[in-house]
ZABA-502100 format. One record per residue (C-alpha): x, y, z. Coordinates in steps of 0.02 Angstrom, whole numbers, padded with zeros to 5 digits, always signed. Example, Ala and Ser with C-alpha at 12.3 -4.5 7.8 and 13.67 -1.06 7.14 Angstrom:
residues 2
+00615-00225+00390 +00684-00053+00357 
END
This chain:
residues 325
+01770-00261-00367 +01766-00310-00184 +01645-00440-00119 +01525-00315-00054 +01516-00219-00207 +01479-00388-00302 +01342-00438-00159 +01249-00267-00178 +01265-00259-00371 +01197-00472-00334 +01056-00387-00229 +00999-00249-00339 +00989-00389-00493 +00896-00496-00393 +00770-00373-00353 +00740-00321-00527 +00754-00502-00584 +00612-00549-00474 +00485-00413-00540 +00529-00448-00701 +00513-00641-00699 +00357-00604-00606 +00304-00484-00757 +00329-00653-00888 +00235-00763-00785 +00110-00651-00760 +00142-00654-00574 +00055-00477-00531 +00053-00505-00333 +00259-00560-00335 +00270-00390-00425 +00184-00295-00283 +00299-00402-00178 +00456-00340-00240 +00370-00150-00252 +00340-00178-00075 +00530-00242-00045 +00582-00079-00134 +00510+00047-00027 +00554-00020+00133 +00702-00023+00076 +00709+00151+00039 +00629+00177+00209 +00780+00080+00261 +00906+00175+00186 +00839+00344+00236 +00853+00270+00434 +01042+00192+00406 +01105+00382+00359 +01077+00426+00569 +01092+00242+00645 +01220+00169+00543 +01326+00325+00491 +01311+00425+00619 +01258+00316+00789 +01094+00408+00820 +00952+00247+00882 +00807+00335+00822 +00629+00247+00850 +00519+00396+00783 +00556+00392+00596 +00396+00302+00568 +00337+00512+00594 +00409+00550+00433 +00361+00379+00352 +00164+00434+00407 +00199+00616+00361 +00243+00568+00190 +00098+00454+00161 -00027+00574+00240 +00031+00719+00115 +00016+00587-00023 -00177+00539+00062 -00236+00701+00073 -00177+00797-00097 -00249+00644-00179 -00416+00639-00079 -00439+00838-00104 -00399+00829-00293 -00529+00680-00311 -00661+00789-00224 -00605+00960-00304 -00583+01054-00166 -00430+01150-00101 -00333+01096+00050 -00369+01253+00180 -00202+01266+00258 -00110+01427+00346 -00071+01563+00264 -00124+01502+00104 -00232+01394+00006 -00162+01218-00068 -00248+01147-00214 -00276+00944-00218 -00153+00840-00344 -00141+00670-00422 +00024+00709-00486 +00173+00617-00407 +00292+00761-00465 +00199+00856-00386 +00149+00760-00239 +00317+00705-00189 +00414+00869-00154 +00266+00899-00031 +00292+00746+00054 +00488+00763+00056 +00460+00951+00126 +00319+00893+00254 +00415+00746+00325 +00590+00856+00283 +00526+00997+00422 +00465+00878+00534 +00631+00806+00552 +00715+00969+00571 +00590+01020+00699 +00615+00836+00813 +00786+00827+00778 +00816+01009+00845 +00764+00944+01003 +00805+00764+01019 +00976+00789+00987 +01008+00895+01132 +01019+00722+01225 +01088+00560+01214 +01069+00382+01221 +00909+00331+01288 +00833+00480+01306 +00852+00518+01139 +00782+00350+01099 +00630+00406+01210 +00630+00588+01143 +00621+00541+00961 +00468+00395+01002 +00375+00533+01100 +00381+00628+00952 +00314+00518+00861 +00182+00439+00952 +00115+00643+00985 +00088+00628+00805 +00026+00450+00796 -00098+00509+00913 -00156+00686+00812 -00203+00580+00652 -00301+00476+00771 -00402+00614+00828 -00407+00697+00646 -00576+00650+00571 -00586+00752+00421 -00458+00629+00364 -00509+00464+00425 -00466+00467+00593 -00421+00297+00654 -00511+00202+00511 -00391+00307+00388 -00406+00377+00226 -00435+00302+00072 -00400+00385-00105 -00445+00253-00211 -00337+00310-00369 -00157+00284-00385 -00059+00459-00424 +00007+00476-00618 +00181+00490-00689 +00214+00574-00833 +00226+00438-00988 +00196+00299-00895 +00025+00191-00808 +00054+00178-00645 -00085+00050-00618 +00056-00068-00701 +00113-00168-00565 +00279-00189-00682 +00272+00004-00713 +00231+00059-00527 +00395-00053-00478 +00497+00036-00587 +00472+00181-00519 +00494+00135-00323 +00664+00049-00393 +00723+00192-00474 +00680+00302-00324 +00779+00170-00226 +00922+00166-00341 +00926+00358-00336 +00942+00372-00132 +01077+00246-00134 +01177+00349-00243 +01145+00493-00144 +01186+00407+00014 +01343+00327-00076 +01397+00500-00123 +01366+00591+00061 +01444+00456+00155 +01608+00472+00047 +01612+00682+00056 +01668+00770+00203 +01504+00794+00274 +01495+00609+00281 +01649+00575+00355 +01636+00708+00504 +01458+00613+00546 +01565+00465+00560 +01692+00530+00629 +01559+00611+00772 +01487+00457+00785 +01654+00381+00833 +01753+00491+00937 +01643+00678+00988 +01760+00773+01099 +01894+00771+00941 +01770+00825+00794 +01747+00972+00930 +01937+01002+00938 +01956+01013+00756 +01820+01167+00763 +01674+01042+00707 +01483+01056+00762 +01435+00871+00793 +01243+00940+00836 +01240+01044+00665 +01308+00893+00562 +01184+00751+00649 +01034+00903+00635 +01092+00900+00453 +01082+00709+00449 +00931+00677+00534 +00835+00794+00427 +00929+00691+00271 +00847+00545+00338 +00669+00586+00360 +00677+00647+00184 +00714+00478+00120 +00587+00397+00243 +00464+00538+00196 +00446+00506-00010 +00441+00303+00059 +00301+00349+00161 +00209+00422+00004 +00259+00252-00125 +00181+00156+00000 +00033+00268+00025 +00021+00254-00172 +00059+00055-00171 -00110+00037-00064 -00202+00178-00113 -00248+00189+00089 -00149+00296+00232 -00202+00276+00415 -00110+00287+00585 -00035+00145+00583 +00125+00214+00482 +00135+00327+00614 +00155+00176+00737 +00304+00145+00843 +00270-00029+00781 +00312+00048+00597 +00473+00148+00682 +00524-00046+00743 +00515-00119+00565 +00600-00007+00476 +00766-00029+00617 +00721-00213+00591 +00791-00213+00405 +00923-00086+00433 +00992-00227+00565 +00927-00387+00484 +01028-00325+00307 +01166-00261+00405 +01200-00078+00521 +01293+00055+00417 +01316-00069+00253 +01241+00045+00090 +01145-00095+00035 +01110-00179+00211 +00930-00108+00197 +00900-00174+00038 +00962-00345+00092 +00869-00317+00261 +00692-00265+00165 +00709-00413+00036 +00738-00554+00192 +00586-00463+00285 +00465-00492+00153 +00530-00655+00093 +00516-00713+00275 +00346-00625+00277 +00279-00718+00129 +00354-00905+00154 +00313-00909+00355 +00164-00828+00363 +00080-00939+00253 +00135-01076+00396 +00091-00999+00554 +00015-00847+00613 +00121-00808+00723 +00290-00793+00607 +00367-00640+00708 +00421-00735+00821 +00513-00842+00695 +00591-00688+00637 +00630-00625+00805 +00718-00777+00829 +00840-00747+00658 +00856-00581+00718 +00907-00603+00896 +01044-00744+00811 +01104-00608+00690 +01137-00482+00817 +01216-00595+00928 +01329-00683+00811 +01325-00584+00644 +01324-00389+00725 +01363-00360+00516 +01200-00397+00473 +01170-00518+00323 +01277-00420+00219 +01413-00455+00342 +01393-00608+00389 +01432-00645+00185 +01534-00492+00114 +01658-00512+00277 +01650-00401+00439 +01740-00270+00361 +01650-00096+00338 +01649+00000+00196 
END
C-alpha cells in the first residue's frame, strides 16, 4: 500500500471514527458535524472530476448543488401539503422518499449540467470561468424571484425524507447514509479516472491538440465530465437540503460555488480523497476558530493562500508526497 492509499483509508476511518465516538458519548451535534463533513465532501468530489481530472475551473457548480436541494425542497414541501407538483407536460406527485427523491435531484442537476456545459465549454480559461458563474448566478437569481417556493426567505419542509429500514431522524443513522453515498462516488470516481474515458480527460487536460490527432473529441469527453460532476454535486445538494430540512438561494450562491473549490484545493487538486481531506479541515477549522473570532475566514484564507503557494498538492500532498496518483 502506498502512502496515499494508507492516508485516504486514515481519512475515511477517521471520519467514521468521529461519528461513532460522537454516537457513545452521546455527542449528537459532532454527529451532524461529521454528516456535514460528508456531504461537502461529496460536493467536493463531484467538482475534482472537471477541475482536478480534467483542468476545467468551474465556479457555477453551486447550480447543481441548489438544483439538487431545491428538487429535494419542493417534492418534500408538495408531498407534506398533498398536492401535485404542476410541471410541463405532465403532472409530478410530492415524495418523502429519498429513493425516490434522489434520482430527481441527480436528473434535475444532471440536465442542468449538460445544458451549461454545452455552452461553457465552447471557451476557455476565463471566460469559461465567467460563463459557468453567469450560469449560475441566472439561476441564483430565478429562485430569488420564485415565491411559490420561498423566494429569498427559502423553503422550509420541516420533515426529513425516509429510507427504507432505517430512521433518518438518527443523527448516527442519517450519517450513515451521507457516508455511504460518499464512499459510493469515490468508487465511482476511482473507477472512471482509471478507464479510458478517464485517462483521455487527462490526457485533454494535459496536452489538446494530440487527443485530437489520435481521433479524440476533447469537447464530447469534458461535456461527458462536466455532466458527471454536477451529478455528484446534485444528490449533495439534496443530503444537505435533508441535513437542514431548509433550501434557499443561498446554495445557489457563487459564495457556495467558492466553498466547494475551497476543499477540492485545501485537501489537495486531482487527489481522490483530497475533497474529503479538504471538507474535514473546512469544518474542523469552522468549528475550533469560529468559536474565537467572528471573523475566522480570514484565518482560513490565510492557510489557504500558504497551501497554494507552498503545498500546490493540497494537504494530501503536502503529507502523501507530491506525487499524483
Amino acid at each position: 500500500m502506498t502512502r496515499e492509499a494508507a492516508l485516504n483509508a486514515a481519512l475515511f476511518v477517521a471520519l467514521i471514527g468521529t461519528a461513532l465516538v460522537a454516537q457513545a458519548l452521546g455527542e449528537g451535534f459532532i454527529i451532524t458535524l461529521a454528516t456535514k463533513a460528508a456531504i461537502f465532501a461529496l460536493a467536493g468530489v463531484g467538482l475534482n472530476l472537471v477541475l482536478g481530472y480534467g483542468g476545467l475551473v468551474s465556479f457555477g457548480h453551486a447550480a447543481f448543488f441548489g438544483l439538487g436541494g431545491y428538487a429535494t425542497g419542493i417534492l418534500a414541501s408538495h408531498a407534506m401539503s398533498g398536492v401535485p407538483v404542476a410541471t410541463l407536460p405532465f403532472t409530478l406527485n410530492g415524495s418523502t422518499e429519498m429513493l425516490a427523491i434522489w434520482p430527481l435531484a441527480i436528473a434535475a442537476s444532471g440536465l442542468a449540467a449538460l445544458a451549461i456545459g454545452a455552452l461553457s465549454l465552447r471557451t476557455s480559461g476565463v471566460y469559461f470561468i465567467m460563463v459557468t458563474l453567469a450560469f449560475a448566478q441566472m439561476i441564483y437569481y430565478l429562485a430569488i424571484s420564485w415565491p411559490a417556493y420561498g423566494g429569498e426567505d427559502g423553503l422550509s419542509f420541516y420533515v426529513r425524507n425516509t429510507f427504507p429500514g432505517l430512521n433518518t431522524f438518527d443523527p448516527i443513522q442519517f450519517f450513515a447514509i451521507c457516508a455511504g453515498l460518499l464512499a459510493a462516488a469515490l468508487g465511482l470516481v476511482a473507477v472512471l479516472t482509471r478507464s479510458r474515458f478517464g485517462l483521455a480527460l487527462r490526457a485533454a487536460r494535459q496536452n489538446e491538440s494530440r487527443v485530437v490527432a489520435v481521433g479524440i473529441r476533447p469537447y464530447s469527453i469534458r461535456l461527458l465530465a462536466f455532466m458527471l460532476s454536477g451529478m455528484i454535486v446534485g444528490l449533495a445538494g439534496s443530503l444537505y437540503a435533508d441535513l437542514n430540512r431548509f433550501v434557499s438561494p443561498a446554495m445557489l450562491s457563487w459564495h457556495m460555488s467558492g466553498e466547494i473549490m475551497v476543499f477540492v484545493i485545501l485537501g489537495g487538486v486531482g487527489r481522490l480523497f483530497g475533497p474529503v481531506a479538504g471538507a474535514l479541515a473546512y469544518i474542523a477549522l469552522e468549528h475550533l476558530l469560529g468559536g474565537v473570532s467572528d471573523y475566522w475566514q480570514a484565518l482560513l484564507g490565510l492557510l489557504l493562500l500558504a497551501i497554494v503557494i507552498y503545498a500546490p498538492g493540497g494537504l494530501i500532498g503536502l503529507i502523501a508526497g507530491r506525487r499524483h496518483v
